[in-house]
C-alpha positions in Angstrom: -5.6 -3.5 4.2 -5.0 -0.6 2.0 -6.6 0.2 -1.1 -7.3 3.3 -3.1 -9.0 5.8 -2.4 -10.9 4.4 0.5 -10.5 4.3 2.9 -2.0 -4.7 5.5 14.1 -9.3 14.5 16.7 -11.4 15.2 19.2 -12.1 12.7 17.1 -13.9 10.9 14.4 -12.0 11.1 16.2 -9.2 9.3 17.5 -11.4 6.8 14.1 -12.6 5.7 13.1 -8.9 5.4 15.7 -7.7 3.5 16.0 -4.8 6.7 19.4 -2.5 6.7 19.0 -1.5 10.2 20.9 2.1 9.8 19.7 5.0 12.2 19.2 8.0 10.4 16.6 10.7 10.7 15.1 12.2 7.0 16.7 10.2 4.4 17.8 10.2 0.5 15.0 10.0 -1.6 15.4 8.3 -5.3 17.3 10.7 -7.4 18.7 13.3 -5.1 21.4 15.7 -6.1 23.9 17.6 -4.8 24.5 21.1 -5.3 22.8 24.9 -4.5 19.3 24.7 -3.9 16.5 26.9 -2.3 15.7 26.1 1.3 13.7 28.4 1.6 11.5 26.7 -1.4 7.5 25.6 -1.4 7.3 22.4 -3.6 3.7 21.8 -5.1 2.8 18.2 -5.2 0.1 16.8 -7.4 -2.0 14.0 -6.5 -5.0 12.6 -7.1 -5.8 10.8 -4.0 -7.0 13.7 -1.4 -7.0 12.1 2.3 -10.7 10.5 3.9 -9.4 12.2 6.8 -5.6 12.3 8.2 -6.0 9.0 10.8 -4.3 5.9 9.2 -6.4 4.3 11.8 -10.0 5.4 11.0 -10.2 5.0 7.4 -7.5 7.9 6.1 -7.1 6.4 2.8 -4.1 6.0 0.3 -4.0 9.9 0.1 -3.4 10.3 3.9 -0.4 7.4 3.3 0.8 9.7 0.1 0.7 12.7 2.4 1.9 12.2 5.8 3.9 8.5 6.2 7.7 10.1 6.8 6.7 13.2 6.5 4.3 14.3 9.6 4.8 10.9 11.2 7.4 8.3 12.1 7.4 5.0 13.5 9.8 3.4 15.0 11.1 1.9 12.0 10.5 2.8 8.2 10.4 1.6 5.6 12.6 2.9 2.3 11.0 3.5 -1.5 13.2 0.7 -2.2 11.5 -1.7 0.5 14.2 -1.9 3.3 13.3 -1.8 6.6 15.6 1.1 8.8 15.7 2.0 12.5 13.6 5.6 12.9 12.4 6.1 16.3 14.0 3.2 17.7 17.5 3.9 18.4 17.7 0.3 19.3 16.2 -3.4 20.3 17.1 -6.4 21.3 15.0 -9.8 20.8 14.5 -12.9 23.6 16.3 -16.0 22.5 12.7 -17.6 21.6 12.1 -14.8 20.0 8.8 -13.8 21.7 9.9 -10.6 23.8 11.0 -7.3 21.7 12.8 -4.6 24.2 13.2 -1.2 22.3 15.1 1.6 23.5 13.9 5.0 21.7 15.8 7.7 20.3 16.3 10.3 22.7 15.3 13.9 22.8 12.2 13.6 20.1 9.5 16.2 19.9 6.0 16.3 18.9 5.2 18.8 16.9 3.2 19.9 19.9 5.9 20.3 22.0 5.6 17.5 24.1 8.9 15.1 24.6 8.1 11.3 23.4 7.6 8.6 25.7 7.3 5.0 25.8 3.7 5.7 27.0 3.0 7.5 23.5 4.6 3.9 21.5 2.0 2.1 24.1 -0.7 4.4 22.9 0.4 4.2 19.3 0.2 0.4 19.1 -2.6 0.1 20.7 -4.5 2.2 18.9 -4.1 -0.2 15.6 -4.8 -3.1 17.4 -8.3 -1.5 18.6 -11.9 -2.7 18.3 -12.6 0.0 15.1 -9.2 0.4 13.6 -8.8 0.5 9.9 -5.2 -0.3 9.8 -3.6 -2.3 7.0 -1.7 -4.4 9.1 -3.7 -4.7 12.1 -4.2 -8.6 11.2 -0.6 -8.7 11.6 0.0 -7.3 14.7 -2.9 -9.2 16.7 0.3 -11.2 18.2 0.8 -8.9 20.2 0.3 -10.2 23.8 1.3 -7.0 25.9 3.4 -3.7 25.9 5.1 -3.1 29.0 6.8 0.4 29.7 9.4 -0.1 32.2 10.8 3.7 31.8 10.3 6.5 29.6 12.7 5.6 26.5 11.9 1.9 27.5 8.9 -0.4 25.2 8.8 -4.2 26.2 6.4 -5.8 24.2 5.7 -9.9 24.6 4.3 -11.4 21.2 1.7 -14.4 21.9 4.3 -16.4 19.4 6.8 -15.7 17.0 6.0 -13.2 14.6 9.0 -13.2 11.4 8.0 -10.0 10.5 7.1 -7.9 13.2 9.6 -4.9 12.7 8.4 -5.1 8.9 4.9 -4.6 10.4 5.9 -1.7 13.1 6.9 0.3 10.1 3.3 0.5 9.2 2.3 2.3 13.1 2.7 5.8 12.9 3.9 7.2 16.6 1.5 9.6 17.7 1.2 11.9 20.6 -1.2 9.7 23.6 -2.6 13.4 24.0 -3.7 14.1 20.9 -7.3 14.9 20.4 -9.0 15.3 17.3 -6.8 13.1 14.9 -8.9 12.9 11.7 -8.4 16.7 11.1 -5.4 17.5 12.9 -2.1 15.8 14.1 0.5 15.3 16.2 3.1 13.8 15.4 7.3 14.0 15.3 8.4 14.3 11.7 10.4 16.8 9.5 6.8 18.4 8.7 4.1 19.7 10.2 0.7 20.0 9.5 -0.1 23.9 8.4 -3.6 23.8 6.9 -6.0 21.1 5.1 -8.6 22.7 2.8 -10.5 19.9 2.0 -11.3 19.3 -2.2 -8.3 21.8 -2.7 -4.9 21.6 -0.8 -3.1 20.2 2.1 0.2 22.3 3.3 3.3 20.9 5.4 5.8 23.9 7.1 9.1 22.3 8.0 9.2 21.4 11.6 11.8 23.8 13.6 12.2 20.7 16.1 12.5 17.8 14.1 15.6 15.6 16.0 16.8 14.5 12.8 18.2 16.2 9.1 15.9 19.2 9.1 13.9 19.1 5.6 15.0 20.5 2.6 12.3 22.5 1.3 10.6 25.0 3.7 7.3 24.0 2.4 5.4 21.3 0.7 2.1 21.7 -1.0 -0.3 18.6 -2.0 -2.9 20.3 -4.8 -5.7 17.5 -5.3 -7.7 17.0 -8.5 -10.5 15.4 -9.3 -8.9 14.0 -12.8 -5.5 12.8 -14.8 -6.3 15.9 -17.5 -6.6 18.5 -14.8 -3.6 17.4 -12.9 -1.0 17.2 -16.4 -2.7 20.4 -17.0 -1.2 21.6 -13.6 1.9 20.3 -14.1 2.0 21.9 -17.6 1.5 25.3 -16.2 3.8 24.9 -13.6 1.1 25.0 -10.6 2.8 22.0 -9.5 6.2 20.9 -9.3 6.0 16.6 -9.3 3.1 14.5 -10.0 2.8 11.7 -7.4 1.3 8.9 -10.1 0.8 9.6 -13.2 -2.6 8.5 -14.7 -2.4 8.9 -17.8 0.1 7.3 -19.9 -1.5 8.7 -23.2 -0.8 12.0 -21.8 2.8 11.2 -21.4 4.0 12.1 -24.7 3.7 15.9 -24.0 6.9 15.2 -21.4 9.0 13.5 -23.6 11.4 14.9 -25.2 10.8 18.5 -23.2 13.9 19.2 -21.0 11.6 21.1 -18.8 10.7 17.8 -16.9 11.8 14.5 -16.2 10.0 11.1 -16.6 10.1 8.0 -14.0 8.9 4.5 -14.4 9.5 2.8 -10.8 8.3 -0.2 -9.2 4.9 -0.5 -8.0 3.3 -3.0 -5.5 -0.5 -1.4 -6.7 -2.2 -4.6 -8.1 -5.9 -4.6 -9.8 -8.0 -7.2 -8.5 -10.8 -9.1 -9.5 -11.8 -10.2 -6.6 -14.6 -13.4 -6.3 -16.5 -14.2 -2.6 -15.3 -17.9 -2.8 -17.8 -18.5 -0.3 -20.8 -17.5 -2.6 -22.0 -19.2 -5.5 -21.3 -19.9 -8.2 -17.5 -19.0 -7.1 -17.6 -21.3 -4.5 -16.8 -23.7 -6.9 -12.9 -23.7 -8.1 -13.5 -24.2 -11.8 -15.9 -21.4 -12.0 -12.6 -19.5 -10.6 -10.6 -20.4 -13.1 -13.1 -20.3 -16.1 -13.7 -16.7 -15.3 -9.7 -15.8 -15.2 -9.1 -17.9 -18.9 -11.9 -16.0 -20.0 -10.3 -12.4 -19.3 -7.3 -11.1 -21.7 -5.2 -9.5 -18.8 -2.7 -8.4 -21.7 -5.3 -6.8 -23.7 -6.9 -4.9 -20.6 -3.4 -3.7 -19.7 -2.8 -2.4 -22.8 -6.1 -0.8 -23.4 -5.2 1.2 -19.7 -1.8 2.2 -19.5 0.0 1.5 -23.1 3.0 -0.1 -22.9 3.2 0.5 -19.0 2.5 -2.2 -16.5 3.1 -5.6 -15.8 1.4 -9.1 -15.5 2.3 -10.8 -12.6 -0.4 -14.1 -12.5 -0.9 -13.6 -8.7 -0.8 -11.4 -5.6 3.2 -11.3 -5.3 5.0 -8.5 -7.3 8.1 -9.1 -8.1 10.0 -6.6 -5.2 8.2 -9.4 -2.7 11.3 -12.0 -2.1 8.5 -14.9 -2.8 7.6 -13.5 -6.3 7.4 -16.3 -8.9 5.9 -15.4 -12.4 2.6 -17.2 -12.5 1.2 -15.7 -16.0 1.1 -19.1 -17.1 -1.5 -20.1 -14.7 -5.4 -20.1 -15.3 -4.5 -18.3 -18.8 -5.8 -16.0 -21.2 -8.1 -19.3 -22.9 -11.3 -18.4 -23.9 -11.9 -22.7 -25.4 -10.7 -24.1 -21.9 -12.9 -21.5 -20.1 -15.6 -22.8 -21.4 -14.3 -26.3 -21.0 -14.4 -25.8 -17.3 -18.0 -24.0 -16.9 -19.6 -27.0 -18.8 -17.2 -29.5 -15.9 -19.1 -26.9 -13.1 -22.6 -27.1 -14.3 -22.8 -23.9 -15.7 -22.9 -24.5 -19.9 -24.9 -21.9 -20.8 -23.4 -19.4 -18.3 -24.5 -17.5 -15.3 -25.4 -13.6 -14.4 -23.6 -12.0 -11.8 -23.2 -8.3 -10.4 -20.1 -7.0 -10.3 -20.1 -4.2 -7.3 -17.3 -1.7 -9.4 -15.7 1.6 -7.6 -16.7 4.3 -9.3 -13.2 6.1 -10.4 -10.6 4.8 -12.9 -9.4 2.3 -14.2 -12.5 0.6 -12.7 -15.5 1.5 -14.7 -13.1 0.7 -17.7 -11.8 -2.5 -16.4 -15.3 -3.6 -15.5 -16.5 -2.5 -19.4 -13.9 -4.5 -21.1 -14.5 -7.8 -18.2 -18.4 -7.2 -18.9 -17.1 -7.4 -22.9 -14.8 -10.8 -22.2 -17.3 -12.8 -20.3 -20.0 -12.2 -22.4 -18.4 -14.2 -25.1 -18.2 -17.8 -22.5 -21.8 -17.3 -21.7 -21.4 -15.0 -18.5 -23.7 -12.1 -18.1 -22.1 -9.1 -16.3 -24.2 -6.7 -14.2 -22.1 -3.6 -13.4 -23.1 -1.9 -9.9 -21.1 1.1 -9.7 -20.4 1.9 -5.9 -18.6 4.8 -4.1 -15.4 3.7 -2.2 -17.4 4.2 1.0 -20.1 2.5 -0.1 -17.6 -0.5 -1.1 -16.3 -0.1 2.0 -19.1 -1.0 4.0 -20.9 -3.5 1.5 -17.7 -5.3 0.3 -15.3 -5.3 2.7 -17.3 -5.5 5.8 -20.6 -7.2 5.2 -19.0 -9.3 2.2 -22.5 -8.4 0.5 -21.1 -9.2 -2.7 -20.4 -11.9 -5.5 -17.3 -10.2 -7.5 -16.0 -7.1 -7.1 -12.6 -5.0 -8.6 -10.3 -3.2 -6.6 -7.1 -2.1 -6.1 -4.6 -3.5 -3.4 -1.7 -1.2 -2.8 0.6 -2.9 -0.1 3.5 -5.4 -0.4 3.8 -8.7 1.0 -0.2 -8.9 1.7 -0.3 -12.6 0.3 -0.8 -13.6 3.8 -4.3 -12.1 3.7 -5.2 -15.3 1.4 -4.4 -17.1 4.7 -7.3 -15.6 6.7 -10.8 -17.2 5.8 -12.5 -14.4 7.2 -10.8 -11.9 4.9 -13.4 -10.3 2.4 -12.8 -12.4 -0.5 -13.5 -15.4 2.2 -10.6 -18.1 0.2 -10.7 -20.4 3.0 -7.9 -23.6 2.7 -6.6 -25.1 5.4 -2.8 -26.3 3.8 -2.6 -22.1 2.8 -3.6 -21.1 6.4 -1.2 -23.7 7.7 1.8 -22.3 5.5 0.9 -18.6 6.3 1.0 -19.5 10.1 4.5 -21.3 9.5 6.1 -18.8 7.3 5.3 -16.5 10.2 7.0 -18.7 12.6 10.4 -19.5 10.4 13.5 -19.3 11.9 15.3 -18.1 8.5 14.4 -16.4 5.2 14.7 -19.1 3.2 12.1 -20.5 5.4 10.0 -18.2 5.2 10.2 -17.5 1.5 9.5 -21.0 0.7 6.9 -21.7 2.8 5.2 -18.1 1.0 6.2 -19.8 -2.1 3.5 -22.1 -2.1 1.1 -19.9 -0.9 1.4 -17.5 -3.9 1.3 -21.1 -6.5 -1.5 -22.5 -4.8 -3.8 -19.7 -3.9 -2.9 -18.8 -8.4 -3.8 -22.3 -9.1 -6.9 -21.9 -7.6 -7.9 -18.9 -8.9 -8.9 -17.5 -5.4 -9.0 -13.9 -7.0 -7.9 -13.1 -10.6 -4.9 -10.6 -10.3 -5.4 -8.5 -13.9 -2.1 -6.8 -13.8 0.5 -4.5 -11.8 0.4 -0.7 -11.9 2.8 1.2 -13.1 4.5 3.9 -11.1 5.3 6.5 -13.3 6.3 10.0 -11.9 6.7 13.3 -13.7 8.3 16.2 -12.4 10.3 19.8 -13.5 13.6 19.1 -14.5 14.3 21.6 -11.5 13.3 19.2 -8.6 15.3 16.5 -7.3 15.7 13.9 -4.5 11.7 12.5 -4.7 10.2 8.7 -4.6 10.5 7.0 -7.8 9.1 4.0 -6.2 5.1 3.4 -5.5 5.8 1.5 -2.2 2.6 1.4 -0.2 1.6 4.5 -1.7 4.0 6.9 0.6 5.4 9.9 -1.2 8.5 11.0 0.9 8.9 14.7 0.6 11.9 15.5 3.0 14.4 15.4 0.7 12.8 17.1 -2.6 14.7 19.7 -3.4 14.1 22.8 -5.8 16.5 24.8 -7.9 15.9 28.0 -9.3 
C-alpha cells in the first residue's frame, strides 16, 4: 500500500493492462519540447513530501516514490504518467502456455551507479527483497504468487508463479532493481537510472547529478534539486521567487490565482489516482454492521467537502476506482449525500439516537480539515465525532498494523488497488467471500474483458456496501516557469519523472 506521507503477459495479459511493450531507456515526459536548451541546467523541484528514508521497501514514503521511481531506479518494466506499462530493464520475456512460468532476458551492458554490471542475481535479490518478512511494499500482496526465481545465467530471470497472476508485469513495475551488494539502503542507493544520488540533507533538500553510465538517453538536465517544505504557502512562495522551477502538487488551489494569467509560468490540471478515504474497521462495532456504513457515507456532503478543499478542482468518484482504472464506473449515486435516509438507516441498525466514535486523523492537510467538516456532518444524524490526531508513524503502527482503530481518514495514492477490498486481513478488515472470490478470478482471467468485468463488480458491490466511504479524487495540479518543459502532468502513483525536464534560458 501507498499512502502519503508515510510511510499496492501474454497477449492477453497486455491487453487487459493497457501495456505498450516499447523498449526505450529515459522517456518523454508530458509536455516536452523541442528546441535549444541547457544541458548543463540544475532544475529545482518543489515538493512537499520529503522521503521517510530512500527504501521503497522499509517505509520510504510517497516522497521517496516522487523522488527516485525512474529517476535513480528502474525496474524491469515502468510504468508511463499516462499508465502504460513499457519494457525498461527487460529487453525481453516470454510466458509458458499456462501462463505460470515468466522467462526474462535483461538488457545488456547496464550499470549500477556503483559500477557494478547487472545480473540476474541482482533481479533475484530485488524481488525478493519485497516479498520479505518486513517489507513495506505497496504491492507486495500482489506478488506473494511468486513460487520461485531461478537464474539460469547472468542476463537470464525464470520465475514460476504458484498460479496465474493477470497482472504480474503491471506489478513488476512497482520493484525497483537494486544492486544485491548494496548496504545501507535507507540513506544511500544503488541503483541503474539516469540519476544518481549526490547528497540528502534531511528537512531541506535532496540532489540528483546525471549518471555518466546510464545505458539509455542520458538525462536532460545535469542536475535536479527536490527543496522540501513544511507548507503549500512556503512552497508557492518558492516558486514565486524563482527558488524553484516546478511544483510537484500543488496544494493550494486558492493560491492559484497568482499564476494565472502571468506568462512567467504555466498551469496543469492532470489526472490523479490520489483518493481520500474514510476508512471504517468493518470488523469493529458499530461498523460491523452494513447500514451503519452506509448511514455514515449519506450523512457526509462529499461535494461540499470537495469544494471547501480544493475549489473547483477534484472529482467525485463514489468508490475506490478512478476513472484511468479500465473497471471505473461512476458510483456517486450510491450511499448518497442524504442526511433523512441516514438517519433512516441508524434507527433500522439500532442506533436512533447515535453513537460516539474516535476518528484516529493524520495530522497534515486536508485531514484535520476533512475530519472538522466530518465531525460538523455527523453531528447533525446523532453521531458524536472524537478527533485523535495521530502522526503518520503513529498511524502507521496503530492503524495499519494493529487495526487499533474504529474510523480513520487517509489518503490512498496507487491505481488499480481495488483488489485490496479482496483481502480480509487488509486494515479496514471488509471481509466478503463473493468480492474475494471475484478478486481471485479477475486475477486468473484469460482476457481483459474478463478481468474488467469480474473487477466491475467488485468496485459496485464493495460501494454498495459502503466498505469505506471514498470522499473524493485529488486533483493533480502542477505549476511550473514557463521556461521548463517535458515534466509529469499526471499524479500516477505519486512518481515525478525528472529525465526529460528540460530548462531554457
Amino acid at each position: 500500500m501507498s499512502i502519503k506521507k508515510t510511510s499496492v503477459f501474454s497477449v492477453a495479459t497486455a491487453a487487459a493492462l493497457a501495456v505498450t511493450l516499447t523498449a526505450c531507456g529515459g522517456g518523454t515526459g508530458a509536455g516536452s519540447a523541442s528546441g535549444a536548451y541547457d544541458k548543463n541546467a540544475t532544475v529545482n523541484i518543489g515538493s512537499l513530501y520529503e522521503p521517510q528514508n530512500l527504501d521503497n521497501t522499509a517505509g520510504g514514503g510517497q516522497g521517496v516514490t516522487e523522488a527516485l521511481n525512474g529517476n535513480v531506479y528502474e525496474g524491469l518494466f515502468r510504468l508511463t504518467d499516462d499508465g502504460k506499462v513499457e519494457k525498461l530493464l527487460a529487453q525481453d520475456y516470454k510466458v509458458s502456455d499456462d501462463g505460470l512460468t515468466y522467462t526474462f532476458t535483461l538488457r545488456d551492458g547496464v550499470k549500477f551507479h556503483s559500477g557494478k554490471t547487472l545480473t540476474s542475481a541482482d533481479v533475484k535479490y530485488s524481488l525478493e527483497k519485497v516479498l520479505g518478512k518486513d517489507s513495506q511494499s505497496a504491492r507486495k500482496s500482489n506478488l506473494e504468487v511468486v513460487k520461485d526465481i531461478a537464474t539460469p545465467d547472468a542476463r537470464t530471470v525464470k520465475v514460476t508463479l504458484s498460479k496465474k497472476s493477470i497482472s504480474f508485469v503491471y506489478n513488476l513495475s512497482y520493484v525497483w532493481i537494486i544492486n544485491s551488494q548494496a548496504k545501507n539502503l535507507k540513506s544511500t542507493e544503488d541503483g541503474t537510472g539516469p540519476y544518481k544520488l549526490n547528497k540528502w540533507t534531511r528537512g531541506s533538500a535532496l540532489s540528483l547529478d546525471r549518471f555518466a553510465g546510464y545505458w539509455g538517453h542520458a538525462a536532460a538536465s545535469k542536475q535536479v534539486v527536490f527543496h522540501y517544505y513544511k507548507d503549500a504557502t512556503a512552497l508557492n512562495n518558492a516558486l514565486l521567487t524563482n527558488a524553484v522551477d516546478v511544483v510537484t502538487s500543488e496544494q493550494s488551489p486558492d493560491a492559484l490565482a497568482q499564476f494565472k494569467n502571468n506568462q512567467n509560468y504555466k498551469i496543469t490540471d492532470g489526472n490523479s489516482t490520489t483518493k481520500l478515504l474514510l476508512a471504517f474497521n468493518d470488523k469493529a462495532k458499530p461498523f460491523t454492521d452494513v447500514r451503519v456504513r452506509q448511514a455514515v457515507s449519506a450523512a457526509i456532503d462529499d461535494k461540499k467537502l470537495l469544494e471547501s478543499v480544493w475549489g473547483g478542482y477534484g472529482k467525485l468518484i463514489g468508490s475506490m476506482v478512478p476513472p484511468t482504472d479500465p473497471w471505473y464506473e461512476d458510483l456517486t449515486k450510491v450511499n448518497a449525500y442524504d442526511p433523512a435516509k441516514a438517519k433512516q438507516l441508524l434507527a433500522e441498525a439500532g442506533y436512533k439516537n447515535g453513537f460516539d466514535i474516535t476518528l484516529d486523523t493524520p495530522n497534515y492537510d486536508p485531514h484535520p480539515t476533512a475530519a472538522t467538516f466530518i465531525k460538523s456532518q455527523l453531528a447533525k444524524v446523532g453521531i458524536t465525532v472524537k478527533i485523535n490526531t495521530i502522526t503518520p508513524d503513529e498511524w502507521y503502527t496503530k492503524v495499519y498494523q494493529n487495526h487499533d482503530f474504529t474510523a480513520t481518514l487517509q489518503e490512498h495514492v496507487n491505481d488499480r488497488d481495488l483488489v485490496w477490498y479482496g483481502n480480509p486481513d487488509f486494515y479496514w478488515g471488509y471481509d466478503n467471500k463473493q468480492v474475494q472470490q471475484w478478486v481471485a478470478q479477475s486475477e486468473e482471467a484469460s482476457t481483459a474483458a474478463g478481468q474488467t468485468a469480474l473487477l466491475k463488480k467488485v468496485n459496485r458491490k464493495t460501494a454498495e456496501d459502503a466498505a469505506s466511504d471514498w470522499l473524493y479524487l485529488y486533483p493533480q495540479i502542477v505549476v511550473a516557469s514557463s521556461k521548463l518543459s517535458g515534466y509529469p502532468h499526471n499524479g500516477l502513483n505519486s512518481q515525478f519523472f525528472a529525465y526529460d525536464i528540460k530548462k531554457t534560458g
